[in-house]
PQR file of N, CA, C, O and H, with PARSE charges and radii, in Angstrom:
ATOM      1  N   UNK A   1     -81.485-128.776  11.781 -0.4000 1.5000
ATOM      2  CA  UNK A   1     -82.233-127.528  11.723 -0.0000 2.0000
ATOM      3  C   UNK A   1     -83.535-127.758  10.952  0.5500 1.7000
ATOM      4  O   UNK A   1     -83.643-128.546  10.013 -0.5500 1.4000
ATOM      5  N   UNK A   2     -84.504-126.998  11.438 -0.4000 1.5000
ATOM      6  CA  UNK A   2     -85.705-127.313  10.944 -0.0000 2.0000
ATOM      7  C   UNK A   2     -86.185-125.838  10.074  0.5500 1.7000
ATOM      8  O   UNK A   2     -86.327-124.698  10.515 -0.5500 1.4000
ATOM      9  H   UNK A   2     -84.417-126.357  12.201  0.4000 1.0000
ATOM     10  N   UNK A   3     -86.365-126.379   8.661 -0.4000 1.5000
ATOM     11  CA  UNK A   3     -87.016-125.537   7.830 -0.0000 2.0000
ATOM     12  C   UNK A   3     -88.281-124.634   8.841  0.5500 1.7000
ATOM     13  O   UNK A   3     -88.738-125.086   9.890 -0.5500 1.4000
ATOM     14  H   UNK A   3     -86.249-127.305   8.303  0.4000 1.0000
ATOM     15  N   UNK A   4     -88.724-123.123   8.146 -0.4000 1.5000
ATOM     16  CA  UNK A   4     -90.081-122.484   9.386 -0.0000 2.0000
ATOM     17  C   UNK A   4     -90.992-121.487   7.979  0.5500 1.7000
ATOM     18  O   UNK A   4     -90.675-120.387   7.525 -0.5500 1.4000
ATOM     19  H   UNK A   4     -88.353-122.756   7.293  0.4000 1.0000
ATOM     20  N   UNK A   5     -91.708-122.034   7.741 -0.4000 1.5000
ATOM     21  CA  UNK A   5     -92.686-121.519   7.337 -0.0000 2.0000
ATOM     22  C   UNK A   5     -93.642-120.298   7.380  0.5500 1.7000
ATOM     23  O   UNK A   5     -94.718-120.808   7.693 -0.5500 1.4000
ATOM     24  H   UNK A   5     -91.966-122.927   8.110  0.4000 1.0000
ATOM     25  N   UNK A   6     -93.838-118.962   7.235 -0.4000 1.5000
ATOM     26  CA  UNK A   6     -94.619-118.021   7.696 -0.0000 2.0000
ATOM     27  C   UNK A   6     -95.690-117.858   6.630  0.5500 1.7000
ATOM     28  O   UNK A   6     -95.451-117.685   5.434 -0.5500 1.4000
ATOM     29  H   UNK A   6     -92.964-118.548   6.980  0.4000 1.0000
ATOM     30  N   UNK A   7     -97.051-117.940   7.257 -0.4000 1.5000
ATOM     31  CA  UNK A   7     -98.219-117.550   6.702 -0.0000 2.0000
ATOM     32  C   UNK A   7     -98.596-116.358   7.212  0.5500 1.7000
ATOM     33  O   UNK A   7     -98.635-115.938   8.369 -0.5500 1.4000
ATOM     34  H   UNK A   7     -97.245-118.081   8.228  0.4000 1.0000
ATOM     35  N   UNK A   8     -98.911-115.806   6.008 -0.4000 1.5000
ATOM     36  CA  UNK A   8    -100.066-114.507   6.636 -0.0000 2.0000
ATOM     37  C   UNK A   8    -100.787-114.458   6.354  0.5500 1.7000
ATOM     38  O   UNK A   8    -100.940-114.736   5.164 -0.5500 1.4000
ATOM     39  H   UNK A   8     -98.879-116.147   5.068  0.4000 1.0000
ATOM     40  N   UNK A   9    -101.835-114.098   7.081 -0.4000 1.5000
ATOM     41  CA  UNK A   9    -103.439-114.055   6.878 -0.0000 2.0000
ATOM     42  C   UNK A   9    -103.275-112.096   7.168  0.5500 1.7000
ATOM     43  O   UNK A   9    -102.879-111.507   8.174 -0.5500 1.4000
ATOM     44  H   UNK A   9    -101.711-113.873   8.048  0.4000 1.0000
ATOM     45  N   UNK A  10    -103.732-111.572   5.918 -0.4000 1.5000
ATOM     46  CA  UNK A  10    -104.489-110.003   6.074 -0.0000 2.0000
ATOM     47  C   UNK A  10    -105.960-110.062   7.125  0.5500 1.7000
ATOM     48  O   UNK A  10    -106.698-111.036   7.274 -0.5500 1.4000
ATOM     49  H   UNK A  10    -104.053-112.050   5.100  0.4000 1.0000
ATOM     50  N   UNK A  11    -106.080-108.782   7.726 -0.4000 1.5000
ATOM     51  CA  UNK A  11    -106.743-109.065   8.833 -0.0000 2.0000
ATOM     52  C   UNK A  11    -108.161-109.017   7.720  0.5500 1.7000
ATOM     53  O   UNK A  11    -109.073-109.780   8.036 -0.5500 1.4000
ATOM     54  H   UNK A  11    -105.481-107.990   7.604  0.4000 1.0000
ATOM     55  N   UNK A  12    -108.325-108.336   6.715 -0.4000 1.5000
ATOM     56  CA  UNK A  12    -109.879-108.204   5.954 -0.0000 2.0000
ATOM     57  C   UNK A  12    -110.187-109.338   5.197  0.5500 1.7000
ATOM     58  O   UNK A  12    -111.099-109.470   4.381 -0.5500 1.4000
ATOM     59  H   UNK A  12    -107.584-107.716   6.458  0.4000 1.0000
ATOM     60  N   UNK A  13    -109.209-110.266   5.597 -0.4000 1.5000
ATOM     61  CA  UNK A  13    -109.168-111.733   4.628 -0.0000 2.0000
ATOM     62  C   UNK A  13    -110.134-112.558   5.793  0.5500 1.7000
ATOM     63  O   UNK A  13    -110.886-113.468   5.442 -0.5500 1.4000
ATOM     64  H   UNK A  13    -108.467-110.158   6.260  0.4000 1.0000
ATOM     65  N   UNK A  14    -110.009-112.110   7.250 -0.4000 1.5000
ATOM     66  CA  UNK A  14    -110.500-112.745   8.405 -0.0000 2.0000
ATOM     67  C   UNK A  14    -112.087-113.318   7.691  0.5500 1.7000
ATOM     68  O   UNK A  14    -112.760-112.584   6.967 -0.5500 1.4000
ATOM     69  H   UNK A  14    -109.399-111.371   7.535  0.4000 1.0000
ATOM     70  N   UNK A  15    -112.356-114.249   7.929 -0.4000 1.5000
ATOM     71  CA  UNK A  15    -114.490-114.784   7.931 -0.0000 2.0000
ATOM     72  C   UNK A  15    -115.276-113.935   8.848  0.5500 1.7000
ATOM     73  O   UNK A  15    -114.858-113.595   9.955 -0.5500 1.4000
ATOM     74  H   UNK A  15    -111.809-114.845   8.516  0.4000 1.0000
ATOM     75  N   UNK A  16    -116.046-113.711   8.523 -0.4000 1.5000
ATOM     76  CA  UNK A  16    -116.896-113.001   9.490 -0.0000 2.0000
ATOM     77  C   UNK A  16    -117.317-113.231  10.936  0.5500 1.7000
ATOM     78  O   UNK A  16    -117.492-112.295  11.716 -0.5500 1.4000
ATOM     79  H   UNK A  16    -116.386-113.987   7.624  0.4000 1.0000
ATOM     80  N   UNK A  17    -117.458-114.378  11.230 -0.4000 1.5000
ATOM     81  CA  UNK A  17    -117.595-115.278  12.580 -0.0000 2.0000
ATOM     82  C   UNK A  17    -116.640-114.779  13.173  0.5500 1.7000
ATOM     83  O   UNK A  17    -116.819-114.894  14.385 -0.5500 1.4000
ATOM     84  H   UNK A  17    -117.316-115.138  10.597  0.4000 1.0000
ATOM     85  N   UNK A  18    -115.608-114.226  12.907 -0.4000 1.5000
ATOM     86  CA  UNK A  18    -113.997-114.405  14.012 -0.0000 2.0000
ATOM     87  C   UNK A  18    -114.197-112.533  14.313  0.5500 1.7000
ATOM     88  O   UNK A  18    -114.432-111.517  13.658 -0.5500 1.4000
ATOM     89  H   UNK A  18    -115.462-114.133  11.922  0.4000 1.0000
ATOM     90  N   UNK A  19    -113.873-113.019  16.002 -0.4000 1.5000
ATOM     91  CA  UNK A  19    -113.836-111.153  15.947 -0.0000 2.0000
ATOM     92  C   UNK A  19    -112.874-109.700  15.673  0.5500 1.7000
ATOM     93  O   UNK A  19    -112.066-109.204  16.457 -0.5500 1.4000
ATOM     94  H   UNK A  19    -113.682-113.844  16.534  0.4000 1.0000
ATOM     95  N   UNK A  20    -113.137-109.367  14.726 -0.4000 1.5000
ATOM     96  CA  UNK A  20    -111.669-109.137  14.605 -0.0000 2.0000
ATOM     97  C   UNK A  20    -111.065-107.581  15.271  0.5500 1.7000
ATOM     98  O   UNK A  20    -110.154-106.796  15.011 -0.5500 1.4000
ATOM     99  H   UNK A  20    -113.793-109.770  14.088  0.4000 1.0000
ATOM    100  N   UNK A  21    -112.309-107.709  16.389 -0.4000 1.5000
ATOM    101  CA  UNK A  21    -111.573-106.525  17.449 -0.0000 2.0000
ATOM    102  C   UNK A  21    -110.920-107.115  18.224  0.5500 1.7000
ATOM    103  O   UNK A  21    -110.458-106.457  19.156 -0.5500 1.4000
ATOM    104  H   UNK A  21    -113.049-108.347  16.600  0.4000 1.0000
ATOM    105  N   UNK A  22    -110.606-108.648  18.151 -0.4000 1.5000
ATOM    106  CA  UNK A  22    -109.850-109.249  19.244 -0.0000 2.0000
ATOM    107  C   UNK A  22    -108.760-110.120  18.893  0.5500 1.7000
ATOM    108  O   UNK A  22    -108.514-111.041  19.672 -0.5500 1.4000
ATOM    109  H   UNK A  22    -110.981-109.182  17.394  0.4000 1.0000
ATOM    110  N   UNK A  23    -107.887-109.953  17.590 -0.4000 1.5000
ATOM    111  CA  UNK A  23    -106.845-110.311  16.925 -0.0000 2.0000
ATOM    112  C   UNK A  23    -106.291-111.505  17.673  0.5500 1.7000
ATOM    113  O   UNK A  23    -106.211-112.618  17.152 -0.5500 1.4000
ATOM    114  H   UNK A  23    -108.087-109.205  16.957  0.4000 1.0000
ATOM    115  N   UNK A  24    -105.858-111.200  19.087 -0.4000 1.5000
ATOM    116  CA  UNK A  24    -104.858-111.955  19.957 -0.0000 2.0000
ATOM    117  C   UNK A  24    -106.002-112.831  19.978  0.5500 1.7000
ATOM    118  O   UNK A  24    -105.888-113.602  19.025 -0.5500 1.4000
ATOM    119  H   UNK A  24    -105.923-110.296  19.509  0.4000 1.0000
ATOM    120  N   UNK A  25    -106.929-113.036  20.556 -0.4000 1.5000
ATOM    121  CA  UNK A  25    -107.529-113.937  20.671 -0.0000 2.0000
ATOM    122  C   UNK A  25    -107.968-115.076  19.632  0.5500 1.7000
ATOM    123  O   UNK A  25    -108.210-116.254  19.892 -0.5500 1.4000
ATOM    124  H   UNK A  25    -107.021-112.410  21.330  0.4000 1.0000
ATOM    125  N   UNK A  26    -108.025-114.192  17.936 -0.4000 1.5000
ATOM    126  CA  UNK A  26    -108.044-114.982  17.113 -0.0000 2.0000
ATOM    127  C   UNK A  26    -107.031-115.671  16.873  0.5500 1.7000
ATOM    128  O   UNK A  26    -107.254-116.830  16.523 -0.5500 1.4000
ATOM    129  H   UNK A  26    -107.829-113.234  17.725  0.4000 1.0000
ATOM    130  N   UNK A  27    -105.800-115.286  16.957 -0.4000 1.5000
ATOM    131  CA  UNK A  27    -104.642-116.069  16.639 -0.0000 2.0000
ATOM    132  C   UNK A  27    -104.771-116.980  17.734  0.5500 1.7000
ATOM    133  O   UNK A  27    -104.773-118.142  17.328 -0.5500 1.4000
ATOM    134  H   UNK A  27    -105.619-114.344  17.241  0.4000 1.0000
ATOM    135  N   UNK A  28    -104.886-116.869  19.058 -0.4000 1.5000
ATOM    136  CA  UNK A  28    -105.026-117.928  20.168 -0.0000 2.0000
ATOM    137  C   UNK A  28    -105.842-119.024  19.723  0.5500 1.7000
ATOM    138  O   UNK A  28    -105.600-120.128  20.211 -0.5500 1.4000
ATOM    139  H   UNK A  28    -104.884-115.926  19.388  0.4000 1.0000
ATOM    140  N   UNK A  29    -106.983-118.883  18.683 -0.4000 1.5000
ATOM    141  CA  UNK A  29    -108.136-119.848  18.198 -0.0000 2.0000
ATOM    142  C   UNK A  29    -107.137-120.795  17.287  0.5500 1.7000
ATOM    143  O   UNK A  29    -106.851-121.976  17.483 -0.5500 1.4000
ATOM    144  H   UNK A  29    -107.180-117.986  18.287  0.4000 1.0000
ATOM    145  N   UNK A  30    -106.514-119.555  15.799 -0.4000 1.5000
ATOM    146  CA  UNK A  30    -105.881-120.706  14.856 -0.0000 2.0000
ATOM    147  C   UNK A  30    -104.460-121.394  15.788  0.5500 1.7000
ATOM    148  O   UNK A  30    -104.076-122.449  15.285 -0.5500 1.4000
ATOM    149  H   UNK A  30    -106.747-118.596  15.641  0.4000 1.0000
ATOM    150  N   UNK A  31    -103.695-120.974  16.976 -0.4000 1.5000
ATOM    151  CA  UNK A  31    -102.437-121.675  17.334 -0.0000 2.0000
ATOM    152  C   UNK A  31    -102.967-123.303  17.824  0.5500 1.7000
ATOM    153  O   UNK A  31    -102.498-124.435  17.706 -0.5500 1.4000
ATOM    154  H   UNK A  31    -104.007-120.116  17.385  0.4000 1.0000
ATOM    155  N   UNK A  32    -104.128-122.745  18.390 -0.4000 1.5000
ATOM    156  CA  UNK A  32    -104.904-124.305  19.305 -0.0000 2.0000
ATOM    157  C   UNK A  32    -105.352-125.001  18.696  0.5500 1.7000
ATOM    158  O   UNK A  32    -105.108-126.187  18.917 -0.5500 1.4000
ATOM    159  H   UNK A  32    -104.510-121.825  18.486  0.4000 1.0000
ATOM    160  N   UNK A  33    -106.456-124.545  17.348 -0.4000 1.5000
ATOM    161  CA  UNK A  33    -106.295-125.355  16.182 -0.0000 2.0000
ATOM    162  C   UNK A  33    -105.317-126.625  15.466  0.5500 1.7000
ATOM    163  O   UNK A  33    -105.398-127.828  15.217 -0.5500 1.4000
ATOM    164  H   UNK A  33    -106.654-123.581  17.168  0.4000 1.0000
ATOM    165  N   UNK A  34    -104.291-125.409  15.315 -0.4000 1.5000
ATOM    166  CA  UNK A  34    -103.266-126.248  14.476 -0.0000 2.0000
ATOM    167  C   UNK A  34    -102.658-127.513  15.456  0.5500 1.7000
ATOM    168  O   UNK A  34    -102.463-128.682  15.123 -0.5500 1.4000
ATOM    169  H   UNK A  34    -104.225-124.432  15.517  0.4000 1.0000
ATOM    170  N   UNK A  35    -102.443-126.910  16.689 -0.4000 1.5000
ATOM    171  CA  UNK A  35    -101.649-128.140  17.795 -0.0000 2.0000
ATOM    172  C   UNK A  35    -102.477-128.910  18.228  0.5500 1.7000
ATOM    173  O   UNK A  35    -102.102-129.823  18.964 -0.5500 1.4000
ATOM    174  H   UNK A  35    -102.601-125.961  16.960  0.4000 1.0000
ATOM    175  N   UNK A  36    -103.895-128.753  17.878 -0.4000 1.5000
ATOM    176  CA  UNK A  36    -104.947-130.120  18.084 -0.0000 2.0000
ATOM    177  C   UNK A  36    -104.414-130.658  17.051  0.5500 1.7000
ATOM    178  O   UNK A  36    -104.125-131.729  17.585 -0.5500 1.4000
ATOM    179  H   UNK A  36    -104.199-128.012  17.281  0.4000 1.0000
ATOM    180  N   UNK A  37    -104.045-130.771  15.966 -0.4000 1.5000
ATOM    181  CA  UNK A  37    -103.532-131.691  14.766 -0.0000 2.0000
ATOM    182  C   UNK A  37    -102.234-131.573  14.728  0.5500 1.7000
ATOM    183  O   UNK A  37    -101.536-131.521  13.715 -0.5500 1.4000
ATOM    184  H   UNK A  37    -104.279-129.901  15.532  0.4000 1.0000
ATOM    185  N   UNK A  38    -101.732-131.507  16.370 -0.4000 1.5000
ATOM    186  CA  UNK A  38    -100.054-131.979  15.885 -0.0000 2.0000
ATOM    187  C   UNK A  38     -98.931-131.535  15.214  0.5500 1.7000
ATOM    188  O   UNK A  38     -97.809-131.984  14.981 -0.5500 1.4000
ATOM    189  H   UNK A  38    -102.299-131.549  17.193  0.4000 1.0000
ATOM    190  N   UNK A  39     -99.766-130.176  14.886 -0.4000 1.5000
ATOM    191  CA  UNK A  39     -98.776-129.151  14.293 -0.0000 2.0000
ATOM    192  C   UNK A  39     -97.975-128.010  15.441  0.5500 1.7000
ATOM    193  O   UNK A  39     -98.602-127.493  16.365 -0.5500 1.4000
ATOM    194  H   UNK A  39    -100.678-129.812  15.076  0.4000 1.0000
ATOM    195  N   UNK A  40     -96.790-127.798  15.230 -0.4000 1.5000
ATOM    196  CA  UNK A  40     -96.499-126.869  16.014 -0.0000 2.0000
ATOM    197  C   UNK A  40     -96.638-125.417  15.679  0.5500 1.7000
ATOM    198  O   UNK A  40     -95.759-124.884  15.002 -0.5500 1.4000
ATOM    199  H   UNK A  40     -96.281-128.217  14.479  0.4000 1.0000
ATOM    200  N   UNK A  41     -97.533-124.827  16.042 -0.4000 1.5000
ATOM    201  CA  UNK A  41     -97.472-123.675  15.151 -0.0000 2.0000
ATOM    202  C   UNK A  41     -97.011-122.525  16.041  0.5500 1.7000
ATOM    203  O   UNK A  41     -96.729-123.071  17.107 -0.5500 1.4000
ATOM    204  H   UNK A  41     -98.247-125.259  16.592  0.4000 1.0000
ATOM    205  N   UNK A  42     -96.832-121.472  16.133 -0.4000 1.5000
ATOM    206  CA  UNK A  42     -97.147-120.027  16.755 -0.0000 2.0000
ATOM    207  C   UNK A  42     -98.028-119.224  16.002  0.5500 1.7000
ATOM    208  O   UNK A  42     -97.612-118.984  14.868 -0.5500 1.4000
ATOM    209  H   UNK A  42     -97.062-121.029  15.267  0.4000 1.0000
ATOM    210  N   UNK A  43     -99.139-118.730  16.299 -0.4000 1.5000
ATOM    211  CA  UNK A  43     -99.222-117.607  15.869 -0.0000 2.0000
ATOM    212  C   UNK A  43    -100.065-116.092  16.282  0.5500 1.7000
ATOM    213  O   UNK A  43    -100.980-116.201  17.098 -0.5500 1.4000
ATOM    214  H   UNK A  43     -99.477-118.926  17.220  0.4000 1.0000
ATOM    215  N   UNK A  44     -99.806-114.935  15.817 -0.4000 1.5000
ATOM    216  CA  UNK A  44     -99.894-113.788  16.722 -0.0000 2.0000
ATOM    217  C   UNK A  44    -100.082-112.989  15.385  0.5500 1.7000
ATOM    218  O   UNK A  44     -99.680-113.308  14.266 -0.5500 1.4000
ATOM    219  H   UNK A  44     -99.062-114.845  15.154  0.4000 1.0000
ATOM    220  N   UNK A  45    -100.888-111.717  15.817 -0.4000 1.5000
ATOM    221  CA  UNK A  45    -101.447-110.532  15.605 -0.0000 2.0000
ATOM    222  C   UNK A  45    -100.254-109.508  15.399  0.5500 1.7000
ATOM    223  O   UNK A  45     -99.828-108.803  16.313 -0.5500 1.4000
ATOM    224  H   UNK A  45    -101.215-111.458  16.726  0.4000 1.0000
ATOM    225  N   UNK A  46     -99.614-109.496  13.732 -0.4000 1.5000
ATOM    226  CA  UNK A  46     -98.984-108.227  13.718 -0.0000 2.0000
ATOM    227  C   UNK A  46     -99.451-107.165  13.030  0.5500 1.7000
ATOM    228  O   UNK A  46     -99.522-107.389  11.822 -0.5500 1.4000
ATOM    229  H   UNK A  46     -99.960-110.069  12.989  0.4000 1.0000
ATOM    230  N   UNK A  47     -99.822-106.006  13.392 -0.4000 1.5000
ATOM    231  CA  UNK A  47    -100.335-104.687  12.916 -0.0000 2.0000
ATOM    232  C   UNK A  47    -101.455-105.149  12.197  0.5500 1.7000
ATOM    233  O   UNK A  47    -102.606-105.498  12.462 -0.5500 1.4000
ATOM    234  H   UNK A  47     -99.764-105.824  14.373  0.4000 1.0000
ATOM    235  N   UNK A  48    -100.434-104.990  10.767 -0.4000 1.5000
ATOM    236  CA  UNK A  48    -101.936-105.627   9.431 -0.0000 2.0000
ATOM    237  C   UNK A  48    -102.582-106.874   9.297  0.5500 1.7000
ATOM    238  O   UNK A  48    -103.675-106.998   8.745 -0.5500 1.4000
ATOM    239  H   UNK A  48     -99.499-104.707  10.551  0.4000 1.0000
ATOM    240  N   UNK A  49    -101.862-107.902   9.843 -0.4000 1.5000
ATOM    241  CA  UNK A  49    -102.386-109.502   9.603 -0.0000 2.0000
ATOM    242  C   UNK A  49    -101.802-110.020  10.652  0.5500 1.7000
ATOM    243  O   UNK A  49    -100.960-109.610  11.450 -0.5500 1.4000
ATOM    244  H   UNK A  49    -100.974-107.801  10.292  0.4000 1.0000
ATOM    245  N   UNK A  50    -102.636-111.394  10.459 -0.4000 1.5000
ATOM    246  CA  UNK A  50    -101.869-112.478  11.522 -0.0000 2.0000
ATOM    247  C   UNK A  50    -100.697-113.350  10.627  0.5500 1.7000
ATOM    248  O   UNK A  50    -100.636-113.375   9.398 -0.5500 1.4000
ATOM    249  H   UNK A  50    -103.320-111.727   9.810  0.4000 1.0000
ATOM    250  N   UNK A  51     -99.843-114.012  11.518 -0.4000 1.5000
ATOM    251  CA  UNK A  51     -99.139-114.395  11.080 -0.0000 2.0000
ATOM    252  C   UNK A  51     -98.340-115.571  11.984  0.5500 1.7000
ATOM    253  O   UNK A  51     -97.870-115.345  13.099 -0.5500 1.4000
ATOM    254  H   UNK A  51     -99.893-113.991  12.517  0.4000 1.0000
ATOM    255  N   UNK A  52     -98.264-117.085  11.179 -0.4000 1.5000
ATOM    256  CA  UNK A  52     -98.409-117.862  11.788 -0.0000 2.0000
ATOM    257  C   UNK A  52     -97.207-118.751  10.847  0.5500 1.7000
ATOM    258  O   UNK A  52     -97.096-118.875   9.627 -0.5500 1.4000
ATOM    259  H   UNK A  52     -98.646-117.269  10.273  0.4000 1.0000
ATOM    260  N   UNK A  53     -96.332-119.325  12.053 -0.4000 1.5000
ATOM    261  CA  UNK A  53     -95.128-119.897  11.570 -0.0000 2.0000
ATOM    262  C   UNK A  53     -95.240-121.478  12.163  0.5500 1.7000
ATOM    263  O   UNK A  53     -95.959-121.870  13.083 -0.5500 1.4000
ATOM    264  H   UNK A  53     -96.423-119.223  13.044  0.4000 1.0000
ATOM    265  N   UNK A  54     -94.114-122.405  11.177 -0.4000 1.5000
ATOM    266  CA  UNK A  54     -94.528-123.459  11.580 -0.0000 2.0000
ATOM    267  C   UNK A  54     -93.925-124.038  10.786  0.5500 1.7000
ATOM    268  O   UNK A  54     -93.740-123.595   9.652 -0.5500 1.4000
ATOM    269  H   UNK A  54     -93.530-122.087  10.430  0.4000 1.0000
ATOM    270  N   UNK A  55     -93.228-125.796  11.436 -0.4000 1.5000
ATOM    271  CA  UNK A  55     -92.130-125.882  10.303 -0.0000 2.0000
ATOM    272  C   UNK A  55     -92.653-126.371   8.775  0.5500 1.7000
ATOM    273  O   UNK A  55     -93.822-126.571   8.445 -0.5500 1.4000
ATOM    274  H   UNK A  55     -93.378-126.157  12.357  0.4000 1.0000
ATOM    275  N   UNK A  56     -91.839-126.460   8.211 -0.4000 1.5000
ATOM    276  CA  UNK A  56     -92.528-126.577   6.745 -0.0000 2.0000
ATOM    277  C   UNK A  56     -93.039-127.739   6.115  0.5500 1.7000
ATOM    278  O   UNK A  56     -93.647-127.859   5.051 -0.5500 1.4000
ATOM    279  H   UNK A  56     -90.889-126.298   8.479  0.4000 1.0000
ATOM    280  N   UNK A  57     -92.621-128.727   7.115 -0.4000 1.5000
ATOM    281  CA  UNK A  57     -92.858-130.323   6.598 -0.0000 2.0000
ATOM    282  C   UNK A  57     -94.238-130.366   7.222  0.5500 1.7000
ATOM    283  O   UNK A  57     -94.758-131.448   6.952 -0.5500 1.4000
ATOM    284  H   UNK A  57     -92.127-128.630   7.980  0.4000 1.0000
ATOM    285  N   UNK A  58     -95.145-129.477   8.068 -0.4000 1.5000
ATOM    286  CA  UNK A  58     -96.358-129.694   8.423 -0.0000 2.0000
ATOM    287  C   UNK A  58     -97.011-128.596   7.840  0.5500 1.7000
ATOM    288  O   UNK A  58     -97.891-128.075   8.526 -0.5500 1.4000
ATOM    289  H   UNK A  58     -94.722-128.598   8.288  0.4000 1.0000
ATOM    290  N   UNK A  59     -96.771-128.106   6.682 -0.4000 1.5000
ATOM    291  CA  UNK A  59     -97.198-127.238   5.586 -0.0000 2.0000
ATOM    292  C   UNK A  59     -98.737-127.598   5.182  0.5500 1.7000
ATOM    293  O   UNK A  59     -99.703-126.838   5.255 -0.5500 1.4000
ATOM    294  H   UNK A  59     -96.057-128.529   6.125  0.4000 1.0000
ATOM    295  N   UNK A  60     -98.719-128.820   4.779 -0.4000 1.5000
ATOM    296  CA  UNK A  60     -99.600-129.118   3.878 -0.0000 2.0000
ATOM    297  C   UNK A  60    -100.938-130.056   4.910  0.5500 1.7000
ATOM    298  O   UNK A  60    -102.108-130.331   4.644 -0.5500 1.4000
ATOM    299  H   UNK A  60     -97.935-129.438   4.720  0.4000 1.0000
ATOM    300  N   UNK A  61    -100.290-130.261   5.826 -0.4000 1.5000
ATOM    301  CA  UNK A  61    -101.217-130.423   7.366 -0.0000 2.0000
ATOM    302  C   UNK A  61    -101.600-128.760   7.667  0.5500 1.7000
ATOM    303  O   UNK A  61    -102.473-128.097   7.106 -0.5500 1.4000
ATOM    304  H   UNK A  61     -99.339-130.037   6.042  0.4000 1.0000
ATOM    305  N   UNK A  62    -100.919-128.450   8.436 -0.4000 1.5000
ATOM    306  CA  UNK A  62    -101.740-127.211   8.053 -0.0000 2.0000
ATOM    307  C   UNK A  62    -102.528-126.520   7.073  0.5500 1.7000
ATOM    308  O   UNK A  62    -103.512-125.917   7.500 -0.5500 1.4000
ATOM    309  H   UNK A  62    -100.210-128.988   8.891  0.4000 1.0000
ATOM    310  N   UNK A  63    -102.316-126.494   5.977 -0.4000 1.5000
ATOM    311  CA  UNK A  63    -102.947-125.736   4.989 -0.0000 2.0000
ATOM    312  C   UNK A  63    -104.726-126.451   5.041  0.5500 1.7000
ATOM    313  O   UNK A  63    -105.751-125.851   4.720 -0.5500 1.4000
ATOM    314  H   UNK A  63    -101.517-126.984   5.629  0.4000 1.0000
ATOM    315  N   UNK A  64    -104.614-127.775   5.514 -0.4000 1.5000
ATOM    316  CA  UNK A  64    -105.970-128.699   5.162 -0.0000 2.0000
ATOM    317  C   UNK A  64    -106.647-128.178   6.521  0.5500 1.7000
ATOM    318  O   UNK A  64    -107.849-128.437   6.592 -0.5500 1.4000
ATOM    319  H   UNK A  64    -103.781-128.262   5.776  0.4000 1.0000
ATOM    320  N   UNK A  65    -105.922-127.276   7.950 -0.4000 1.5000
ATOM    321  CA  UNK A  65    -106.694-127.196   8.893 -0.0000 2.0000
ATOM    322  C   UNK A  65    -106.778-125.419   8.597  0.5500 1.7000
ATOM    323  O   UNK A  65    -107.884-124.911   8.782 -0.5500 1.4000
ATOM    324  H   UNK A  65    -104.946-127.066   7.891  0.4000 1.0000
ATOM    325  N   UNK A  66    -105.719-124.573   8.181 -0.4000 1.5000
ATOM    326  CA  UNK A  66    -106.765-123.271   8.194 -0.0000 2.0000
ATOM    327  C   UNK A  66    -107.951-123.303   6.741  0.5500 1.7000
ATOM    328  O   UNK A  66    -108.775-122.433   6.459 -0.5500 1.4000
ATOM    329  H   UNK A  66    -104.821-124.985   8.030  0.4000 1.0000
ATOM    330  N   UNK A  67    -107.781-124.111   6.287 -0.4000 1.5000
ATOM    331  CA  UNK A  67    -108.715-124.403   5.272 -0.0000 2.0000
ATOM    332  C   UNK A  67    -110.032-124.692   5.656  0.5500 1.7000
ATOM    333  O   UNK A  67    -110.972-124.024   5.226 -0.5500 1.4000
ATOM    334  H   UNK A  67    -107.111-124.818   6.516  0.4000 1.0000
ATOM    335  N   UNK A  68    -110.187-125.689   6.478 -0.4000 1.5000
ATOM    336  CA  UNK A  68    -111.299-126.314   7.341 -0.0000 2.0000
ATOM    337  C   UNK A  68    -111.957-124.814   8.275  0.5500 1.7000
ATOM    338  O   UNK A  68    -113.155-124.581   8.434 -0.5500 1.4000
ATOM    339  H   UNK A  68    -109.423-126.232   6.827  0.4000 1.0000
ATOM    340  N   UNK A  69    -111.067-124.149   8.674 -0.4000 1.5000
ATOM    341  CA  UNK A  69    -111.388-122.733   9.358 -0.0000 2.0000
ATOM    342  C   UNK A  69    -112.025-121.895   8.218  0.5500 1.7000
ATOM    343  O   UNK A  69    -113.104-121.310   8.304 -0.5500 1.4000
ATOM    344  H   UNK A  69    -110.093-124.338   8.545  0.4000 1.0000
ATOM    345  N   UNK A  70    -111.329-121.917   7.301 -0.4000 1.5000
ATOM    346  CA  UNK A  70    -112.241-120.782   6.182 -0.0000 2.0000
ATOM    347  C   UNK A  70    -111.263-119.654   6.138  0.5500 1.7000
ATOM    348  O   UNK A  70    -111.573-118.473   5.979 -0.5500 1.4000
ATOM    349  H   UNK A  70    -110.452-122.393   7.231  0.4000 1.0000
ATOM    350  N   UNK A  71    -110.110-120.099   6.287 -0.4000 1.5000
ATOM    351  CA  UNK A  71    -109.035-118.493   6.180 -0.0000 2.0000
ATOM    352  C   UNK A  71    -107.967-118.960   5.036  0.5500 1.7000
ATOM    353  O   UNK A  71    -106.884-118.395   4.881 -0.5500 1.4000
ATOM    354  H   UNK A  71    -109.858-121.058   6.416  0.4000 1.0000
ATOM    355  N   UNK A  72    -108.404-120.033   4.281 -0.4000 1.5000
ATOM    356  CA  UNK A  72    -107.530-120.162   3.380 -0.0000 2.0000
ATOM    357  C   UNK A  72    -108.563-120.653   2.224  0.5500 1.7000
ATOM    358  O   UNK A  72    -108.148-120.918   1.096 -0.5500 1.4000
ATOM    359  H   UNK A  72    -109.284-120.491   4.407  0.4000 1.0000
TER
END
């Protein structure tokens, strides 16, 4: 069994560049992101924030790519 990780990003935490009348689409940006670097991620637009899961041993791989994005 594989440990799963959930990040949330608040949607007013978003950078300005990203649109954030189009949530789904932003999360479509960080999921493709992360799986260009081999991470498996999901992630999707709930109500208040996005929120993006992923197992936990690619934690710290991730953290260095929404970082590189500017949402962390």
């Amino acid at each position: 069994m594989t440990a799963i990780t959930t990040i949330r990003i608040d949607h007013a935490a978003l950078p300005h560049p990203l649109d954030r009348s189009r949530l789904d689409s932003v999360a479509r940006v960080i999921e493709a992101a992360l799986r260009e670097d081999g991470i498996k991620a999901e992630a999707s637009d709930v109500i208040s924030h996005l929120k993006i899961e992923l197992p936990t041993a690619q934690l710290a791989t991730a953290s260095a790519v929404l970082a590189d994005l500017q949402l962390i």
